[in-house]
SERO-4910 file (N, C-alpha, C, O; in steps of 0.05 Angstrom, whole numbers):
BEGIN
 pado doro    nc1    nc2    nc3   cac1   cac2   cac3    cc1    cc2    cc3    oc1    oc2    oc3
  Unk    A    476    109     17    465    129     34    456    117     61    452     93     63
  Unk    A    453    139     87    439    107    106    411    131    105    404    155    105
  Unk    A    402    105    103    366    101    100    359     92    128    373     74    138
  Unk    A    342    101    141    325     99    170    288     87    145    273     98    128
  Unk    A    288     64    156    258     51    156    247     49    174    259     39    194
  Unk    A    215     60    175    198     64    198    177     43    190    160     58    181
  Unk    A    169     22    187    153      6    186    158    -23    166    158    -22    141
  Unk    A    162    -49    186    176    -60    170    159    -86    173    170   -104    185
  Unk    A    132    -92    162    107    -96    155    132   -122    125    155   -130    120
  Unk    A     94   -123    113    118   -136     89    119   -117     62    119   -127     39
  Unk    A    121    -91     65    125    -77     40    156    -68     61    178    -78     56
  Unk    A    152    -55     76    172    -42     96    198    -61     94    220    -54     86
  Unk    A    191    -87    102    212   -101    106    221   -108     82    246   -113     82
  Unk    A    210   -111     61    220   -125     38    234   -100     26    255   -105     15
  Unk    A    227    -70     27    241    -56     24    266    -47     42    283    -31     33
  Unk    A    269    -59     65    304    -60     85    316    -77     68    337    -69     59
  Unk    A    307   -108     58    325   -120     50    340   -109     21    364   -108     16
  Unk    A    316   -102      6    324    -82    -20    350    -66    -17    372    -68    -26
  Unk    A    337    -49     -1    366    -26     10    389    -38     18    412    -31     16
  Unk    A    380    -55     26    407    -63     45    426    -74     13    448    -66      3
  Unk    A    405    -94      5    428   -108    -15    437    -93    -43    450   -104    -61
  Unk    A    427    -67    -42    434    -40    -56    459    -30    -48    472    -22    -67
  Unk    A    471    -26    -23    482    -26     -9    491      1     11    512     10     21
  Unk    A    457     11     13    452     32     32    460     22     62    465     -2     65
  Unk    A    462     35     80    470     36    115    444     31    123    433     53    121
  Unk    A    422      9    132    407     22    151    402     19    174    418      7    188
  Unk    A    381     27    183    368     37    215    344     29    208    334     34    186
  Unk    A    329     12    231    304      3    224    288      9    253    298      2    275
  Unk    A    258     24    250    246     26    272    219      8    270    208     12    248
  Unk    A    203    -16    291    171    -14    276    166    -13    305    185     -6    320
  Unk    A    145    -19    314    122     -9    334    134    -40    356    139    -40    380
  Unk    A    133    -67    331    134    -78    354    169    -87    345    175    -94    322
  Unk    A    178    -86    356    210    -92    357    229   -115    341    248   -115    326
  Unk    A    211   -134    354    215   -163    347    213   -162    310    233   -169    298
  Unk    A    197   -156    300    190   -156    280    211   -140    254    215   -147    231
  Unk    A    221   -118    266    243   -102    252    274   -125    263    291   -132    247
  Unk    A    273   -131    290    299   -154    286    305   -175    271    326   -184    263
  Unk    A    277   -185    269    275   -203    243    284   -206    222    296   -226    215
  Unk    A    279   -185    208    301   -182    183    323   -184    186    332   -197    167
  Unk    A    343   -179    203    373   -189    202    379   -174    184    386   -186    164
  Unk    A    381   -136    182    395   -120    167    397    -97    185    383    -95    205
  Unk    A    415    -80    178    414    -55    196    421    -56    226    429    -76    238
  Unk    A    417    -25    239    412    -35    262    386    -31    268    373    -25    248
  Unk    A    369    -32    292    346    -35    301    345     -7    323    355     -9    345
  Unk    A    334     15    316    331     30    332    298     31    354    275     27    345
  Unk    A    302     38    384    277     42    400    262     64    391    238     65    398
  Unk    A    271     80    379    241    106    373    247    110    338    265     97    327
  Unk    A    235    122    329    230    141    304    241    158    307    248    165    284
  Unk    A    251    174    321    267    196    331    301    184    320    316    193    303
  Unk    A    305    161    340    330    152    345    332    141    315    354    141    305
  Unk    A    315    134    304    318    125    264    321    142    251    334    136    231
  Unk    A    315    166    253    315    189    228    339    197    240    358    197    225
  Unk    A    347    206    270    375    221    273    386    221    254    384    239    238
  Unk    A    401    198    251    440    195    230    432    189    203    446    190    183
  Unk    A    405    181    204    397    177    170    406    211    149    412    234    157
  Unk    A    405    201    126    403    217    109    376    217     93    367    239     87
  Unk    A    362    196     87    331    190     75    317    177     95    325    155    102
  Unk    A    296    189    107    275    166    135    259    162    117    250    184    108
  Unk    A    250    139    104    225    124     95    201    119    115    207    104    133
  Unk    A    177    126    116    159    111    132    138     88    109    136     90     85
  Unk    A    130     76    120    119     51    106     95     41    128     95     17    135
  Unk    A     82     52    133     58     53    163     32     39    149     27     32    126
  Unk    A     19     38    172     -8     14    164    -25     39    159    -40     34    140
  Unk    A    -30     68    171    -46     76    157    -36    113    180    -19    117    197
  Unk    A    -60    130    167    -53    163    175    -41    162    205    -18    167    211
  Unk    A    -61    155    223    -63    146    250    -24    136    256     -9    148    272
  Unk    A    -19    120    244      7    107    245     25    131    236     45    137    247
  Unk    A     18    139    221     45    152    206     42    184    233     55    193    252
  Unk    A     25    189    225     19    216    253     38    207    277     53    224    286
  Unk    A     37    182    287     43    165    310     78    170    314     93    174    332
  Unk    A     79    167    289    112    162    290    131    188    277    155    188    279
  Unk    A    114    213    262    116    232    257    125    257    289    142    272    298
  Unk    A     95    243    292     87    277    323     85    265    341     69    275    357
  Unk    A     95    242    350     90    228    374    114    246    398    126    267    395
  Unk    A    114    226    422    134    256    434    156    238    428    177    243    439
  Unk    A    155    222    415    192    212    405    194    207    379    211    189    374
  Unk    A    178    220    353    163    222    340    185    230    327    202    238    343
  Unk    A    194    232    292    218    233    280    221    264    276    241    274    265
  Unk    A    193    283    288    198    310    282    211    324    297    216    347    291
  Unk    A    222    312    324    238    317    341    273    316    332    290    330    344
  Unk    A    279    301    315    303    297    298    310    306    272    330    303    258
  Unk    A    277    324    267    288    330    233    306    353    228    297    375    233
  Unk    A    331    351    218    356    375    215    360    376    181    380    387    172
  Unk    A    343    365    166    368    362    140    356    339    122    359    338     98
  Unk    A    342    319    139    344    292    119    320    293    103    303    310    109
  Unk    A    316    279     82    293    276     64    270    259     74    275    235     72
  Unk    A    249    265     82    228    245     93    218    239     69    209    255     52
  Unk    A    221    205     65    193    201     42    168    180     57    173    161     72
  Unk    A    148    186     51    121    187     69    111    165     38    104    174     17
  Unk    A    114    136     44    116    122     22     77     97     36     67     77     25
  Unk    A     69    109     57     42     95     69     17    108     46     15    129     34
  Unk    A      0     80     47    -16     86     32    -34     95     54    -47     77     63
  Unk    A    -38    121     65    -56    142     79    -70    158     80    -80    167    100
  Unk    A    -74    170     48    -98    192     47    -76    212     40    -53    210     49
  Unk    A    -87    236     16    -69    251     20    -65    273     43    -44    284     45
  Unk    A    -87    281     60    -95    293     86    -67    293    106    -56    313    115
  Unk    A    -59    267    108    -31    270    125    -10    274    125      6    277    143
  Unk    A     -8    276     91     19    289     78     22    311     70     45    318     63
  Unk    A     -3    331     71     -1    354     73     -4    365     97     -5    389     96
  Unk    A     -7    354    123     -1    361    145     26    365    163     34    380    181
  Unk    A     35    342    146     65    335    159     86    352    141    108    358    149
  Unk    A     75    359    111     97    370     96    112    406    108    136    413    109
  Unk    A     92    417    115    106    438    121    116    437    143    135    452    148
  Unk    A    107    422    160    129    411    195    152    416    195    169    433    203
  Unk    A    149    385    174    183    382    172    186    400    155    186    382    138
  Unk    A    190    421    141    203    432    120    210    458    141    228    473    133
  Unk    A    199    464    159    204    488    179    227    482    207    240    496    222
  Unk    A    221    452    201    241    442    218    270    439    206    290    433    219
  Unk    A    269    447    174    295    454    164    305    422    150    329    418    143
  Unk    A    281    399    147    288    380    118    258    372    104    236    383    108
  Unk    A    263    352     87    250    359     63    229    338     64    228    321     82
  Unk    A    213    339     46    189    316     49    178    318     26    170    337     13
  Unk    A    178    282     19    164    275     -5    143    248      1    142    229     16
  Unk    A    128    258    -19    104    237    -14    107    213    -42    108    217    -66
  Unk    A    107    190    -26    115    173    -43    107    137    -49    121    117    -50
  Unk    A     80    141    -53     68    119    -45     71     95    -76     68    103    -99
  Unk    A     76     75    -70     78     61    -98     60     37   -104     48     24    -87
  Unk    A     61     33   -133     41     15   -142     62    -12   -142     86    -12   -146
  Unk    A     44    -36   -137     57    -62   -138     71    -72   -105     78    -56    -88
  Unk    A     72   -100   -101     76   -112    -81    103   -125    -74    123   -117    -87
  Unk    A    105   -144    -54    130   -153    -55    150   -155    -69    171   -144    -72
  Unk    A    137   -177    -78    152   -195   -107    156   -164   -127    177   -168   -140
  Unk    A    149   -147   -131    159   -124   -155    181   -105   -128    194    -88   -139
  Unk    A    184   -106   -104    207    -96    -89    232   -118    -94    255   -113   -102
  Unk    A    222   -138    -88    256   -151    -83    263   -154   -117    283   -166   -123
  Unk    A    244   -144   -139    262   -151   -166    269   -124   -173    284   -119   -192
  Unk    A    256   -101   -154    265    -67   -158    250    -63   -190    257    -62   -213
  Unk    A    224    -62   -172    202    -63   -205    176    -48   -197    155    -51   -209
  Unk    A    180    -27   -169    160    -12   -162    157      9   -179    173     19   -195
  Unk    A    133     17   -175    119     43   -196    125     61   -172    112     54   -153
  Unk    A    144     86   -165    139     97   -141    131    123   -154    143    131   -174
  Unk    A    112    136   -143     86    162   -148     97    186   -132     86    190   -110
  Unk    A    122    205   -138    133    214   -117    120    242   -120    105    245   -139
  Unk    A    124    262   -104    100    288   -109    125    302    -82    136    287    -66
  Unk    A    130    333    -82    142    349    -73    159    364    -86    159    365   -111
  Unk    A    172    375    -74    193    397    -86    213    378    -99    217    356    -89
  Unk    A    226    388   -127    237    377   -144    266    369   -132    277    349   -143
  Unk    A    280    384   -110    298    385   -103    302    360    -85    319    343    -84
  Unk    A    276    365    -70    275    337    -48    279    297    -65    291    276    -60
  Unk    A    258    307    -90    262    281   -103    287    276   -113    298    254   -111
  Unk    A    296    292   -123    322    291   -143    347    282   -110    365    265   -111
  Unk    A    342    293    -91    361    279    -65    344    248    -60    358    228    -63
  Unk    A    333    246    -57    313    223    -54    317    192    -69    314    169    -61
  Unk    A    329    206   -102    325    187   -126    353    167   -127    356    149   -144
  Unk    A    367    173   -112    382    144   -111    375    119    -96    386     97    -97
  Unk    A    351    129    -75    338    111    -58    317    104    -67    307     83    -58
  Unk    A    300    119    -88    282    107    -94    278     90   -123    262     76   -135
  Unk    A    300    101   -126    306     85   -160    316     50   -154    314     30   -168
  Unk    A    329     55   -128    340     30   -125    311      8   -117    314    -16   -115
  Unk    A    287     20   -115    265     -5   -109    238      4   -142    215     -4   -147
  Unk    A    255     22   -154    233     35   -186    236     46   -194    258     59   -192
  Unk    A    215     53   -212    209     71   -231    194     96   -218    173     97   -204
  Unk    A    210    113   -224    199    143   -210    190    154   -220    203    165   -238
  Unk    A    157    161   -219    143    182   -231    138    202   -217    129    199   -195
  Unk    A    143    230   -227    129    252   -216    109    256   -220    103    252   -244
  Unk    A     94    262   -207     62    270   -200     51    298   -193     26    300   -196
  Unk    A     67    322   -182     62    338   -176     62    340   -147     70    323   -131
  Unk    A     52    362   -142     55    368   -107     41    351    -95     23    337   -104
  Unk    A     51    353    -69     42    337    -46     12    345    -42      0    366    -43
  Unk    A      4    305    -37    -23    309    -39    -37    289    -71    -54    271    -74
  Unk    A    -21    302    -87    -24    294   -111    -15    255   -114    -30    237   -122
  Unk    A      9    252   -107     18    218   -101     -4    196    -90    -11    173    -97
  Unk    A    -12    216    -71    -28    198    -48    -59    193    -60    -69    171    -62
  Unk    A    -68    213    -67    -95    217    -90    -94    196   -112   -114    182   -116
  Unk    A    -67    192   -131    -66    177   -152    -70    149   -138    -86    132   -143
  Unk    A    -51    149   -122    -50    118   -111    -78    107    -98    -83     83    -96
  Unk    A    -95    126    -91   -123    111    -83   -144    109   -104   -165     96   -103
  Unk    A   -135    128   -127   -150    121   -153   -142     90   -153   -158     73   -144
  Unk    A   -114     82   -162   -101     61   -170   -112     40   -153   -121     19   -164
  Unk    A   -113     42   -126   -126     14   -112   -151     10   -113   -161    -12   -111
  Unk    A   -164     33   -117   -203     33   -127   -198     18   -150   -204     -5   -150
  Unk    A   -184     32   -177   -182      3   -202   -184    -28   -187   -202    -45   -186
  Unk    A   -161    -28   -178   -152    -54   -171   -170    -74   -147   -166    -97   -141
  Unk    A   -190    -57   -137   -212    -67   -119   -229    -73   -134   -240    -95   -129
  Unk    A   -238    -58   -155   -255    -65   -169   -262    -85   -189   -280   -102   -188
  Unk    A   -243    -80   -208   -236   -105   -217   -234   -120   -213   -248   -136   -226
  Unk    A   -215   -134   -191   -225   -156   -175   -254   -171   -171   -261   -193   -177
  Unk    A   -268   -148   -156   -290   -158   -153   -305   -168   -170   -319   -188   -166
  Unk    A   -304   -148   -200   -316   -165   -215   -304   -185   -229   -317   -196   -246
  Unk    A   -281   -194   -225   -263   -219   -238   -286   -242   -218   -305   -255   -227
  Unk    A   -278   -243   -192   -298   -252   -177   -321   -261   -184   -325   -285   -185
  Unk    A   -340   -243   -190   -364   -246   -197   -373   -265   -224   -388   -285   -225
  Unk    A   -358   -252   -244   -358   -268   -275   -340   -292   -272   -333   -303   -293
  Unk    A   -332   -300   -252   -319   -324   -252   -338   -345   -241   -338   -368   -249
  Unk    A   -356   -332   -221   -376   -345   -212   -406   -348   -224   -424   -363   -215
  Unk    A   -408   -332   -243   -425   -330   -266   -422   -346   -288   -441   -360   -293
  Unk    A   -398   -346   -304   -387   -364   -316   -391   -394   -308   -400   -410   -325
  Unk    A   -386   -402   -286   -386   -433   -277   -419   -434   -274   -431   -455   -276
  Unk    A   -432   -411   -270   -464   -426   -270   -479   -430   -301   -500   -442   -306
  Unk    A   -463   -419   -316   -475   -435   -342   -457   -445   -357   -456   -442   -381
  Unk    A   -434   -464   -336   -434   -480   -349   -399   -481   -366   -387   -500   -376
  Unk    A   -392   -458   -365   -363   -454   -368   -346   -465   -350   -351   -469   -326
  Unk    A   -316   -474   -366   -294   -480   -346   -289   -449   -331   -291   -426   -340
  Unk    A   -282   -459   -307   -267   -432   -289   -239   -421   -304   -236   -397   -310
  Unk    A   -218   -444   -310   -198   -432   -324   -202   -415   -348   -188   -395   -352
  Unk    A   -228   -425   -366   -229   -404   -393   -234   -377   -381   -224   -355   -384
  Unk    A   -252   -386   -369   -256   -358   -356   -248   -336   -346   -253   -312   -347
  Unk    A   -228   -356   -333   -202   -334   -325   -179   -323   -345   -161   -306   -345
  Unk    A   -186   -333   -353   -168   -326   -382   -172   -312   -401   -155   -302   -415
  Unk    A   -200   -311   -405   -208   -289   -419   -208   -260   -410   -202   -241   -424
  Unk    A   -218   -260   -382   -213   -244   -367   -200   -231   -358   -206   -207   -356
  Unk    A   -170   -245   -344   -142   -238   -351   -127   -230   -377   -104   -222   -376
  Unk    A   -140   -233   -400   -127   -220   -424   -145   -187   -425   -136   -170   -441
  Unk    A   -158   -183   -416   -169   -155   -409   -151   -141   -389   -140   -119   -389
  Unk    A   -153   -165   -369   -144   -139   -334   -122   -162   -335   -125   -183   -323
  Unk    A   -101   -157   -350    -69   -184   -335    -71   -167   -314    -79   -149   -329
  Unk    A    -71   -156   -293    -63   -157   -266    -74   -179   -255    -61   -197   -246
  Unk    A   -100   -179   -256   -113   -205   -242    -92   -234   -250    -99   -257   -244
  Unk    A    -74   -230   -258    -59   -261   -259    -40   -265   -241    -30   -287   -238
  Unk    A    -33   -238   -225    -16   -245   -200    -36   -255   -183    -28   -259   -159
  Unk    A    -58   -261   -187    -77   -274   -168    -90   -299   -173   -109   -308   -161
  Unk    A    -80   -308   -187    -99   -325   -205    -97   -350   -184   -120   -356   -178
  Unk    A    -81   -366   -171    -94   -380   -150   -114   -371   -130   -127   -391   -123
  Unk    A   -123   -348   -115   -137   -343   -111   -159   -346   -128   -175   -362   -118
  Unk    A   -167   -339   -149   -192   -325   -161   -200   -357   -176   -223   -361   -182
  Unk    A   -181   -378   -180   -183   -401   -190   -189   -430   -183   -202   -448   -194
  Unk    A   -166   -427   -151   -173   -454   -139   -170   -448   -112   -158   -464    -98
  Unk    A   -183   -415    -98   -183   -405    -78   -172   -404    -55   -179   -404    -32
  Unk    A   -150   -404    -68   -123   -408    -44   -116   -376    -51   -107   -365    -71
  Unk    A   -125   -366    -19   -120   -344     -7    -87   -330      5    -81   -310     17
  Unk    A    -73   -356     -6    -49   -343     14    -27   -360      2    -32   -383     -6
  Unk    A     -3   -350      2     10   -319     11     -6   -297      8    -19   -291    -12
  Unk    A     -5   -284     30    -23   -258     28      2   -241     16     26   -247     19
  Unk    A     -8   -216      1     10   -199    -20     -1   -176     -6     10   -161     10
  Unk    A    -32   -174    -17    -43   -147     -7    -68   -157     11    -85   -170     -2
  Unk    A    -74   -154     40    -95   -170     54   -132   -151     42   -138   -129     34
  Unk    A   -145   -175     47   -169   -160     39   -178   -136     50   -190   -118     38
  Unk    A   -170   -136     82   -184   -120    100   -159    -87     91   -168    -65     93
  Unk    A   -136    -89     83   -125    -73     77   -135    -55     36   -122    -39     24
  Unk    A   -158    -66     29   -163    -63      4   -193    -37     19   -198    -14     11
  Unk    A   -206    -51     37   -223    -49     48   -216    -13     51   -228      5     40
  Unk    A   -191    -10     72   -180      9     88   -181     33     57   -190     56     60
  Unk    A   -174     27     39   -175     39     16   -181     39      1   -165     44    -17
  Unk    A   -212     31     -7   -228     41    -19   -240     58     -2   -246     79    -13
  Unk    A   -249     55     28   -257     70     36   -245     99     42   -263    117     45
  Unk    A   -213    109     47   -205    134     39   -209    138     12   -221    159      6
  Unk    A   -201    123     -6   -209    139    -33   -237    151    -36   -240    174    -43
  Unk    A   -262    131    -30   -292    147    -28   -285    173    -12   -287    197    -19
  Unk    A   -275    162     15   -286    196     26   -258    218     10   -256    242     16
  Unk    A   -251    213      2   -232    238    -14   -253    249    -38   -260    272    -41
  Unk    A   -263    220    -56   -275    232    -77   -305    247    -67   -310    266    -82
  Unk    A   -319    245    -52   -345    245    -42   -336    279    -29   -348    301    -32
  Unk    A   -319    276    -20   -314    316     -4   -301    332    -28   -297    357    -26
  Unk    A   -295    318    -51   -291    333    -71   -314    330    -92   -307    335   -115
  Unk    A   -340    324    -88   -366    318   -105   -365    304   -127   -380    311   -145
  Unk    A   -346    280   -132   -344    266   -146   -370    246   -144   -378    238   -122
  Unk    A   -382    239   -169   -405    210   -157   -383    180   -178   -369    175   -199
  Unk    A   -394    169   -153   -369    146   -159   -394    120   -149   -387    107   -130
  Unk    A   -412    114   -156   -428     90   -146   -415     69   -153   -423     51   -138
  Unk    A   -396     58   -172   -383     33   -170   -361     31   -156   -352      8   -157
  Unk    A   -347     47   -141   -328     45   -118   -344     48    -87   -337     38    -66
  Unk    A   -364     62    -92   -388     49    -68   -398     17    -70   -389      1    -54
  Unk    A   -410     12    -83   -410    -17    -91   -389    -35    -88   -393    -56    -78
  Unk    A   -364    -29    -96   -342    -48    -89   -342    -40    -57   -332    -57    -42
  Unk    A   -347    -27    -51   -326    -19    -25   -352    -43      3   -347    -58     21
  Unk    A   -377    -34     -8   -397    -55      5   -379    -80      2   -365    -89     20
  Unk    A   -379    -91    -22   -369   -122    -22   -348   -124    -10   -344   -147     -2
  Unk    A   -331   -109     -6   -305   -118      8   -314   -116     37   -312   -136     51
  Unk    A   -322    -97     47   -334    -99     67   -349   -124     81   -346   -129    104
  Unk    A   -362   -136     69   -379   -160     67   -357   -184     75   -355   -196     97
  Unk    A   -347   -185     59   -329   -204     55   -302   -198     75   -284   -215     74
  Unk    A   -298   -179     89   -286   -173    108   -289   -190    139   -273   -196    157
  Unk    A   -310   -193    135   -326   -206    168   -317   -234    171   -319   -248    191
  Unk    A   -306   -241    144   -292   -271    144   -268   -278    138   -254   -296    147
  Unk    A   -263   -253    111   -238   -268    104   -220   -242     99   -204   -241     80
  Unk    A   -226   -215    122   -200   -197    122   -177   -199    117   -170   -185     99
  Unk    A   -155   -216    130   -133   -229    144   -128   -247    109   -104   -253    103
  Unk    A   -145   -252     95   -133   -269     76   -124   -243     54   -126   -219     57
  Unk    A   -113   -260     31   -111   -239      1   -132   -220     -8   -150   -223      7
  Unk    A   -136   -209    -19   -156   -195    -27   -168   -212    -51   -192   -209    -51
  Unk    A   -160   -227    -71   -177   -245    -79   -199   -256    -65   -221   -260    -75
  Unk    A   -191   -265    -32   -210   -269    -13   -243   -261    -29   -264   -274    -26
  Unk    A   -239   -240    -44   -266   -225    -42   -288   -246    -66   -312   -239    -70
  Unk    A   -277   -272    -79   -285   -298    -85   -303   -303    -61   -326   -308    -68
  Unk    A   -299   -302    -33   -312   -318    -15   -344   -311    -20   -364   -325    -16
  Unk    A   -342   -288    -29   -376   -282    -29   -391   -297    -55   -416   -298    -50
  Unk    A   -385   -306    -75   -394   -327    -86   -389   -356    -87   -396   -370   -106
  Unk    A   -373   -364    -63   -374   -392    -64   -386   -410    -51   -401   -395    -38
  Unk    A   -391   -429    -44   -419   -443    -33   -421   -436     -4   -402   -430     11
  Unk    A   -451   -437      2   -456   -425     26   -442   -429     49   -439   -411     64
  Unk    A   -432   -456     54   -423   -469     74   -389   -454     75   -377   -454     96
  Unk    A   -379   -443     53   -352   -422     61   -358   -394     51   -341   -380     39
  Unk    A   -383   -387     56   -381   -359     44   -405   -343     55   -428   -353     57
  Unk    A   -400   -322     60   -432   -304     64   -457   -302     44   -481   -299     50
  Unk    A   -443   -305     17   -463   -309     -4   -472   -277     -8   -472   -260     10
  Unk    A   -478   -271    -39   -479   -245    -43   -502   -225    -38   -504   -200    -42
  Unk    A   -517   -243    -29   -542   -222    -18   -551   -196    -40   -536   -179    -50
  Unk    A   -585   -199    -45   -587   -170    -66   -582   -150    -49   -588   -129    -61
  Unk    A   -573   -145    -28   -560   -117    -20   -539   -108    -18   -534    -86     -8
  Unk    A   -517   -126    -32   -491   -124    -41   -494   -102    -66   -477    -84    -65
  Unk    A   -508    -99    -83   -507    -84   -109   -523    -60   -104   -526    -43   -122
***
């Protein structure tokens, strides 16, 4: 199919090379240029407009609502080109912007699915994404040879619904963390190895083992998912759950520590979020106003 990608970041890009070596046509647009030539697939289009034209599926893959709006309704914006093709709106952004943009394009005469997925790089280039797709059944079912080629497709229900699950899912995964973090640094003060520790721990939450140099011998990088981007989402998930009267005080609490730990080590992994218990001289230190 040719696939048009709008953000080619490292989920974005690792999903061009996917497609490509699937052996979709594509078109690649990002903000700064250089960065979509990079990859060495496709061609490289100047607007979002000029990406969705000849596509049959436009993917966006954006840093956040703001972005995706940007390249949606901008005045060269892909809603200027929509005739037919399937938009999937795959940014982790709140569900707020996907029910803004869904009836746009659907009046502009193509289709839109919301399609945000669980898991990082390394689960794109082995085509081992969880993708959370939510819209009209018709749109996914056109959609599902492009999205099957990077996962496993779950339906979720209408739009709105994808985007909601997926900020439950990164509240888990913030959280936990943090406290992997914490009981790892608890553990070593009386006196435990760090590895048992982690290991015990990891047989509860195995996710924490795609991290385990971080959380072990605090090597922050390769960055997978950055801290300051964990940050960005916990804090949409609170304000989603908080306008819907949810009380959520342990995703308040995580969302402080990441925050905290933002002022230093944004830009690293989200394991980063170790820094707040490690010795003063590399860390802010957890302060009783963290809890």
């Amino acid at each position: 199919m040719r696939v048009a990608v709008l953000g080619t970041g490292k989920m974005g890009g690792a999903m061009a090379r996917r497609l490509e070596a699937e052996g979709h046509e594509l078109t690649l647009w990002n903000r700064t240029r250089e960065r979509a030539e990079a990859l060495r697939v496709g061609r490289v289009a100047a607007t979002p407009a000029e990406a969705a034209a000849s596509a049959d599926i436009v993917i966006s893959m954006l840093t956040d609502a703001d972005a995706v709006r940007a390249a949606y309704l901008g005045e060269k914006g892909v809603l200027k080109a929509a005739r037919g093709q399937v938009f999937i709106e795959m940014s982790t952004a709140g569900p707020d912007v996907a029910k803004e943009l869904a009836p746009l394009i659907e009046r502009a005469g193509a289709q839109f699915v919301e399609a945000p997925v669980l898991g990082s790089v390394g689960a794109v280039e082995s085509g081992n994404l969880i993708v959370l797709a939510a819209g009209r059944e018709e749109a996914i079912e056109r959609a599902r040879p492009v999205l099957q080629a990077l996962g496993e497709v779950r339906r979720v229900g209408d739009i709105g619904s994808a985007a909601s699950l997926k900020l439950v899912a990164n509240s888990m995964l913030a959280s936990v963390s943090a406290l992997a973090a914490e009981l790892l640094a608890a553990g070593a003060s009386v006196g435990l190895n760090r590895e048992e520790v982690f290991w015990v721990i990891a047989r509860i939450a195995p996710v924490l083992n795609q991290r385990k140099a971080g959380f072990v011998e605090h090597r922050y990088e390769p960055v997978t998912f950055a801290l300051r981007d964990a940050v960005k989402d916990v804090r949409l998930a609170l304000d989603l759950f908080e306008r819907n009267g949810s009380t959520t005080p342990l995703t308040a609490a995580t969302k402080g520590l990441y925050e905290r730990a933002a002022q230093v080590a944004g830009d690293l992994d989200m394991s980063a979020i170790s820094t707040l218990y490690e010795r003063k001289d590399r860390a802010l230190g957890p302060g009783p106003s963290s809890m």
